[in-house]
LUMVEX-42164 format. One record per residue (C-alpha): residue number from 1; residue in one letter; x, y, z. Coordinates in Angstrom, 2 decimals. Layout:
BEGIN
pos NUM	code A	px X	py Y	pz Z $
...
//
This chain:
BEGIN
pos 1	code X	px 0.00	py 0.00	pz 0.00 $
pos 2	code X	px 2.57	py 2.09	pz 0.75 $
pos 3	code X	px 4.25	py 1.69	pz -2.88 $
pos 4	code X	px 0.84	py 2.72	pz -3.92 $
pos 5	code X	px 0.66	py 5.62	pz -2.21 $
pos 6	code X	px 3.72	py 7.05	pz -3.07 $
pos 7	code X	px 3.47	py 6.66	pz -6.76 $
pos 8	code X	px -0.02	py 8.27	pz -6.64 $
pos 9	code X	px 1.79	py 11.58	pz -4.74 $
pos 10	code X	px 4.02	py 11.65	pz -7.91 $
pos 11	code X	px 1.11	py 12.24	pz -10.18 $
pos 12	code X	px 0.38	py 15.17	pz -8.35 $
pos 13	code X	px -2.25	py 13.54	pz -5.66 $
pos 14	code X	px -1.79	py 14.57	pz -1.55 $
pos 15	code X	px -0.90	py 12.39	pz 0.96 $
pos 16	code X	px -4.83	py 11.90	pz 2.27 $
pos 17	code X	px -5.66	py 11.53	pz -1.56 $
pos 18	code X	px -3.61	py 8.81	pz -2.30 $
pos 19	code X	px -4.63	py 7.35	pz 1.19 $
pos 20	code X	px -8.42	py 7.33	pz 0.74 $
pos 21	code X	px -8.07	py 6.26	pz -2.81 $
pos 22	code X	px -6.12	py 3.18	pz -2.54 $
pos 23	code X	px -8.62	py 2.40	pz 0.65 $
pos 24	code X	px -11.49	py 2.61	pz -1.54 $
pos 25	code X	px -9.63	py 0.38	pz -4.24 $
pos 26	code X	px -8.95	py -2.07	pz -1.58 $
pos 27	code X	px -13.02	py -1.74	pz -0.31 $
pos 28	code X	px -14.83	py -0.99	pz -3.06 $
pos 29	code X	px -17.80	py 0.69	pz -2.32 $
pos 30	code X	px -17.97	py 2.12	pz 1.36 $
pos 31	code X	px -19.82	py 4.65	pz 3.95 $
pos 32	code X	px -17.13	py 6.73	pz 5.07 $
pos 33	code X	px -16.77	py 4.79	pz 8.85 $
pos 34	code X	px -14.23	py 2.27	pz 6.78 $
pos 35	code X	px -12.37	py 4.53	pz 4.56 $
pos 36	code X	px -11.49	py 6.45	pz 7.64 $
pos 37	code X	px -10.33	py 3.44	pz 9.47 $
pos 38	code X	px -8.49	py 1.73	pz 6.65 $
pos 39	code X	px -7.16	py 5.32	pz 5.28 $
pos 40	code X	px -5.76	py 6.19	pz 8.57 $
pos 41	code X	px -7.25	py 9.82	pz 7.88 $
pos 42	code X	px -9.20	py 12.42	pz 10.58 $
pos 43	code X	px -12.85	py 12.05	pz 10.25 $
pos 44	code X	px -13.26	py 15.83	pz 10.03 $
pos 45	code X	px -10.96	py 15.93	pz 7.01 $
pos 46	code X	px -12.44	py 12.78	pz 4.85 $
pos 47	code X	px -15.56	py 14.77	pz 3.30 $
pos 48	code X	px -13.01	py 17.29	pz 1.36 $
pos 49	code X	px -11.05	py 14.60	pz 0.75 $
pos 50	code X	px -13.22	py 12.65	pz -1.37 $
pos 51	code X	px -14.98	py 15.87	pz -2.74 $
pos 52	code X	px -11.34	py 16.57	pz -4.17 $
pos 53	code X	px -11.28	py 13.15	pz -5.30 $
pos 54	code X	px -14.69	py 13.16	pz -7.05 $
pos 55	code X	px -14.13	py 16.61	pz -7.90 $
pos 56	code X	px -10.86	py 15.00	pz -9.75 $
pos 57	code X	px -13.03	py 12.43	pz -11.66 $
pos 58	code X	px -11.31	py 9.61	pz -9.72 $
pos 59	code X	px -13.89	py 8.86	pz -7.06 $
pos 60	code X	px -17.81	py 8.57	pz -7.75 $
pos 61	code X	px -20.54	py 7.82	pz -5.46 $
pos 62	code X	px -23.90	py 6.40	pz -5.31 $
pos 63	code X	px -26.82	py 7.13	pz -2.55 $
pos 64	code X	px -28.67	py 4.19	pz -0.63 $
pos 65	code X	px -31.31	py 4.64	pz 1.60 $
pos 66	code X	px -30.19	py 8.17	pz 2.23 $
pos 67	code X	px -26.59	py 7.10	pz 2.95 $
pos 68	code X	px -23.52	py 7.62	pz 0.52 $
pos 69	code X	px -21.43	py 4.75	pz -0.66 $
pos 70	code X	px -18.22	py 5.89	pz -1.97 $
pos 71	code X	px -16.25	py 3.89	pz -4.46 $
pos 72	code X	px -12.66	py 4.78	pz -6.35 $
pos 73	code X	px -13.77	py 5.34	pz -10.19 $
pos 74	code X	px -11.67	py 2.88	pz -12.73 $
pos 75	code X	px -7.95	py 3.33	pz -13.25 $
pos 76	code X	px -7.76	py 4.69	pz -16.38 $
pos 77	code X	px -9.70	py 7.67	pz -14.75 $
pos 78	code X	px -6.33	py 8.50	pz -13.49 $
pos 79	code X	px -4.56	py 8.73	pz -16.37 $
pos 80	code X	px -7.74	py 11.02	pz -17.58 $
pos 81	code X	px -6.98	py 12.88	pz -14.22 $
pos 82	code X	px -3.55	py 13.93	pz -15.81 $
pos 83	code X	px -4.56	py 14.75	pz -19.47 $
pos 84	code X	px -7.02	py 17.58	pz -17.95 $
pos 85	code X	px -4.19	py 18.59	pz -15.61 $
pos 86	code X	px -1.79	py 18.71	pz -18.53 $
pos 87	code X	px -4.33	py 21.07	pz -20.62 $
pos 88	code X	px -4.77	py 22.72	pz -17.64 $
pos 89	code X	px -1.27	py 23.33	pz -17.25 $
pos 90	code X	px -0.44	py 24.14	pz -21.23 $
pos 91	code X	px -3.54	py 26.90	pz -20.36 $
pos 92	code X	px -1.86	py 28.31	pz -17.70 $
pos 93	code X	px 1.54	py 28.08	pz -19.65 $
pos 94	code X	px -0.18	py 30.35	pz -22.59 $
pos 95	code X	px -1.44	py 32.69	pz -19.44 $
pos 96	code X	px 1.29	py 33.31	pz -18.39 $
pos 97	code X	px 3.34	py 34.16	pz -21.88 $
pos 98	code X	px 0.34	py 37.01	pz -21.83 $
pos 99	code X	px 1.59	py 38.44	pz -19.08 $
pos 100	code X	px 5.50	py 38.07	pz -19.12 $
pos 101	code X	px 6.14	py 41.43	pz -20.58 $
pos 102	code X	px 4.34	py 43.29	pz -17.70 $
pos 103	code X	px 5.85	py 40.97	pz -14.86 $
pos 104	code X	px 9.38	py 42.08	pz -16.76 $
pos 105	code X	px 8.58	py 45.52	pz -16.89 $
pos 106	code X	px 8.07	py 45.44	pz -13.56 $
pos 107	code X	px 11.43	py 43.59	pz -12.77 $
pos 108	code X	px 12.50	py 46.59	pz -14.41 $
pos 109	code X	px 11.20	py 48.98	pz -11.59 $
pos 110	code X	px 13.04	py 47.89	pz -9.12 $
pos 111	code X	px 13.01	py 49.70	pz -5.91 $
pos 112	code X	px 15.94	py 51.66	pz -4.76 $
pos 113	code X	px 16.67	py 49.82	pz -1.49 $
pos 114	code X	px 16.21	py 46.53	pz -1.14 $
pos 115	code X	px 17.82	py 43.54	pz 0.97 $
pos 116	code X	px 18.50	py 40.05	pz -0.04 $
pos 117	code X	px 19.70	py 36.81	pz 2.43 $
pos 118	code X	px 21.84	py 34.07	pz 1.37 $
pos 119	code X	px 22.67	py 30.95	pz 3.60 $
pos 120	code X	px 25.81	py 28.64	pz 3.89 $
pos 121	code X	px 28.71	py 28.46	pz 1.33 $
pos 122	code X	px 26.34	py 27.56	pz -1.76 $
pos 123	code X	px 24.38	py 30.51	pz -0.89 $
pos 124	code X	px 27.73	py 32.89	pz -0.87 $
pos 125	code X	px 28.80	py 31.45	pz -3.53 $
pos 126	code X	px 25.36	py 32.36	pz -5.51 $
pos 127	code X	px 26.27	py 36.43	pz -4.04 $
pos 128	code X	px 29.52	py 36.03	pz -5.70 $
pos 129	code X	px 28.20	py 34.61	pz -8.66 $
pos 130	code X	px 25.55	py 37.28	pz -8.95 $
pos 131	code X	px 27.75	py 40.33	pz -8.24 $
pos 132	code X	px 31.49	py 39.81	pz -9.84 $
pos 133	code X	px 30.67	py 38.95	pz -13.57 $
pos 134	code X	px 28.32	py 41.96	pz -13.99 $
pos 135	code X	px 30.97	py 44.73	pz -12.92 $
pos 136	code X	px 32.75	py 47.22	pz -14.90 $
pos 137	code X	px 36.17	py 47.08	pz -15.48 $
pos 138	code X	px 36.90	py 49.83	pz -14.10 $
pos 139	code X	px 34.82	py 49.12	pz -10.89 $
pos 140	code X	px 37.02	py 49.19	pz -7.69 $
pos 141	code X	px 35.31	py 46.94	pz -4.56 $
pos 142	code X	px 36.05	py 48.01	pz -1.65 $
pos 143	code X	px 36.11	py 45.46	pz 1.62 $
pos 144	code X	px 36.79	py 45.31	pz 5.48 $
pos 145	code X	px 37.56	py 41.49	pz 6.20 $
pos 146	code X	px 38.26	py 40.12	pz 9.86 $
pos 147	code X	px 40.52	py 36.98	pz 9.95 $
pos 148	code X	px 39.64	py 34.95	pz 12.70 $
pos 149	code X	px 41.03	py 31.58	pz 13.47 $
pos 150	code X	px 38.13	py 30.22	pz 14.38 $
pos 151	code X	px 36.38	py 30.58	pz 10.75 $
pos 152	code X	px 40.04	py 31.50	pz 8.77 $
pos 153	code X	px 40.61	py 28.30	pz 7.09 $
pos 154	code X	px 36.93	py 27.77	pz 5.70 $
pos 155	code X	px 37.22	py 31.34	pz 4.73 $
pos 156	code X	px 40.41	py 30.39	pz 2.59 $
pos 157	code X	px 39.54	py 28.02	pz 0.93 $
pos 158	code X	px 36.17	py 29.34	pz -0.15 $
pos 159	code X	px 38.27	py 32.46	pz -1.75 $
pos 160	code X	px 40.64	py 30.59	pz -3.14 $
pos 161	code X	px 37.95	py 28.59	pz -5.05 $
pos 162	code X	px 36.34	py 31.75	pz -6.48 $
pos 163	code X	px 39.95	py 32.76	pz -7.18 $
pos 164	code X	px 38.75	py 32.74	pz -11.36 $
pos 165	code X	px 36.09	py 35.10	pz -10.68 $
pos 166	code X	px 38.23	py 37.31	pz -8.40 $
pos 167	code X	px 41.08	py 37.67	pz -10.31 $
pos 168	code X	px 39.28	py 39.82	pz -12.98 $
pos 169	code X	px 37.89	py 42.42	pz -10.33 $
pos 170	code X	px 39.99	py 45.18	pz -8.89 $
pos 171	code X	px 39.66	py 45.15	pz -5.24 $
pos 172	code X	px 40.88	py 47.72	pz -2.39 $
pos 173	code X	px 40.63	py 45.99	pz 1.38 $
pos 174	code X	px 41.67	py 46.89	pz 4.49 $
pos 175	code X	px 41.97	py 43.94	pz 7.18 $
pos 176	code X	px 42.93	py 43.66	pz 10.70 $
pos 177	code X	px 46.44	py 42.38	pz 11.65 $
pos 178	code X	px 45.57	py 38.91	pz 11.90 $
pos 179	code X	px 44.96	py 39.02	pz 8.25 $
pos 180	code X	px 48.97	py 39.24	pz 7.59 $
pos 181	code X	px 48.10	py 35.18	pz 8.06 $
pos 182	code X	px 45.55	py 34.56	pz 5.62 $
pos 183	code X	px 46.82	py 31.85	pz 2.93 $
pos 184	code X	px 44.86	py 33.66	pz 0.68 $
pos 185	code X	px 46.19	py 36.88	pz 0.92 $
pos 186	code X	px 49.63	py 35.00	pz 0.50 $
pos 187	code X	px 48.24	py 33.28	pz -2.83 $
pos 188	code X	px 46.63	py 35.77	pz -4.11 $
pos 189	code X	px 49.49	py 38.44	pz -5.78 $
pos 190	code X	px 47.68	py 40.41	pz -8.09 $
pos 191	code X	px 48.04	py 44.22	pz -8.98 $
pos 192	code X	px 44.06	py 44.39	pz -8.92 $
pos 193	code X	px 44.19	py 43.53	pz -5.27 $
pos 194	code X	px 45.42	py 46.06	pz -2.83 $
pos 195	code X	px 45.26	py 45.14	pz 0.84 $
pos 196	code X	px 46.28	py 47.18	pz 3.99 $
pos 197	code X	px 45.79	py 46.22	pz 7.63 $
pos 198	code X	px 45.05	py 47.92	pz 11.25 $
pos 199	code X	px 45.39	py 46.54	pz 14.37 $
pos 200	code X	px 42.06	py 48.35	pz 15.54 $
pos 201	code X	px 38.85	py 47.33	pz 15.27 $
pos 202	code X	px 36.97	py 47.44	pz 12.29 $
pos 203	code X	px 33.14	py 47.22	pz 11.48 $
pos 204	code X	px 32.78	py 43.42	pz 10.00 $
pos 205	code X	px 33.33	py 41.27	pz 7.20 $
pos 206	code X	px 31.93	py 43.62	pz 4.53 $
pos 207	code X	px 32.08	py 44.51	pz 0.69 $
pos 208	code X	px 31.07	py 47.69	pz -1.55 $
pos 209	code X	px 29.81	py 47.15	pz -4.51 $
pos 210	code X	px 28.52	py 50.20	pz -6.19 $
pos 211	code X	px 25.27	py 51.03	pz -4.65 $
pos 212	code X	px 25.76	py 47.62	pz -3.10 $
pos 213	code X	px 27.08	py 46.54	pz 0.38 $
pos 214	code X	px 27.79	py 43.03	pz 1.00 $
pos 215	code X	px 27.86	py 41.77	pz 4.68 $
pos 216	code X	px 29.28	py 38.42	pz 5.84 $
pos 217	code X	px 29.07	py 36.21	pz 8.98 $
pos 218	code X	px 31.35	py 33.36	pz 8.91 $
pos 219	code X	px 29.83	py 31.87	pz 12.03 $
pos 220	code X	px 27.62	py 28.62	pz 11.42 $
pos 221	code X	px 25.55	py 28.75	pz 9.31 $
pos 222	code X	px 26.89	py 31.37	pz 7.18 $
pos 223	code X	px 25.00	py 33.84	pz 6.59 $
pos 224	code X	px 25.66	py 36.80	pz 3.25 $
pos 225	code X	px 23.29	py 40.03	pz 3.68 $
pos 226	code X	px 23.10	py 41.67	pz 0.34 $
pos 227	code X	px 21.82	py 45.08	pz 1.09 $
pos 228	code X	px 20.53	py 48.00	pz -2.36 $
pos 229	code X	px 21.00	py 51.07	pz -1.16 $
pos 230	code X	px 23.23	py 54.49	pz -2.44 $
pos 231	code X	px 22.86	py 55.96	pz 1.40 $
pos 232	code X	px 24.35	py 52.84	pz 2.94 $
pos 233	code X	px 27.61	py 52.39	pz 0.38 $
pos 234	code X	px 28.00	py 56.39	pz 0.43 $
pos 235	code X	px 28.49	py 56.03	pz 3.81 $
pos 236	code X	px 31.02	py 53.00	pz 4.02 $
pos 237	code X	px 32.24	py 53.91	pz 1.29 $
pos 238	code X	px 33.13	py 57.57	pz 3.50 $
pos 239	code X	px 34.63	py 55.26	pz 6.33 $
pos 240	code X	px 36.70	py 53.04	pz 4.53 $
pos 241	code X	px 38.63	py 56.02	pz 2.73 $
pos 242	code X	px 38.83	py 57.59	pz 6.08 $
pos 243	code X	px 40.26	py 54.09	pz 7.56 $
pos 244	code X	px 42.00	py 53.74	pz 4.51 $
pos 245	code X	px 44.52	py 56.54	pz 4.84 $
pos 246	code X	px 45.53	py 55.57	pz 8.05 $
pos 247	code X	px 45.76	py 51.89	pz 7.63 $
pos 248	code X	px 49.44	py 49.95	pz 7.05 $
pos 249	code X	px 50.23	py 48.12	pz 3.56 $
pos 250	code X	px 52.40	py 45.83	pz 5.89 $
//
């Protein structure tokens, strides 16, 4: 039953779906007292479940001295079930071509703050992804980036694996003095990377980009807050120059 069950959920059926209908297959026709008992499903939620059902052409039912006698409709009803869901979905498809151009119009209009949250290393990754191959050349990123030991190796290796996409962005950072130990600061020799250190502290692990600001917890579970907004980068974009002349290359 249980095979059953599962295969009807990948046609598209719920969980009490599948259940009633393979109880009614295994009882044929039935008051709702059995189905319940041999569908393992809540008495108050049976009656939508087999409307659904009959609604779905898969379940019929016939009246007897004033009581209802359900029974599950042959099985080539269910592949019926699916043709009128896949015209229903090819209707929807053509719907929805109608309306594209609007929905991408308003893509267009997008607002001029806005905040975005990415989790764990794949999710990162997806930030870096999104941000680094649509800059211009002549872009500069600016960053603040705390080496800790606790998170420093993780932190490593995930840079050096975006090294590809990193390599073709010009990048201005200022780290604290821990950061003197970062293996990928000691890989990573490129003119388009600039890097000076302070042994104060500074505000977090974060990135300018644009009218973008990029901010990164390395604790577990990572977490990447990508935050739209001109007044925010202005402003840390202020600090880090101010930080910047002040900070050591060595």
């Amino acid at each position: 039953m249980q095979k059953e069950i599962y295969d009807l959920l990948k046609i598209g059926l719920t969980e009490g779906e599948a259940k009633v209908y393979i109880a009614l297959v295994e009882l044929g026709s039935s008051t709702v007292g059995p189905v319940v008992k041999k569908a393992g499903v809540a008495y108050s939620n049976v009656y939508d479940i087999l409307n659904r059902l009959i609604e779905k052409g898969i379940v019929t039912f016939i009246i007897k001295e004033k009581t209802k006698y359900f029974q599950a409709s042959s099985a080539i009803n269910l592949v019926e079930f699916l043709d009128r869901k896949e015209t229903e979905i090819q209707k929807q498809k053509r719907e929805l071509k109608k309306i594209l151009p609007d929905i991408e119009k308003l893509q267009e209009n997008k607002p001029e703050q806005e905040a975005e949250v990415f989790i764990g290393k794949n999710g990162l990754r997806t930030v870096y992804e999104k941000l680094l191959p649509g800059l211009d050349k002549k872009e500069e990123v600016l960053y603040f980036y705390i080496h800790e030991k606790e998170y420093a190796e993780e932190a490593d290796l995930f840079y050096l694996g975006i090294k590809d996409l990193l390599k073709k962005v010009n990048m201005r950072g200022i780290s604290n003095k821990e950061g003197r130990k970062s293996k990928f600061f000691e890989y990573f020799v490129n003119k388009s990377l600039k890097k000076k250190f302070v042994d104060f502290p500074i505000p977090g692990n974060i990135e300018i980009y644009n009218d973008k600001l990029l901010i990164i917890s390395w604790k577990k579970p990572i977490i990447a807050v990508l935050i739209k907004s001109k007044s925010i980068t202005d402003n840390f974009r202020e600090y880090f120059e101010g930080v910047w002349k002040i900070a050591k290359k060595i």
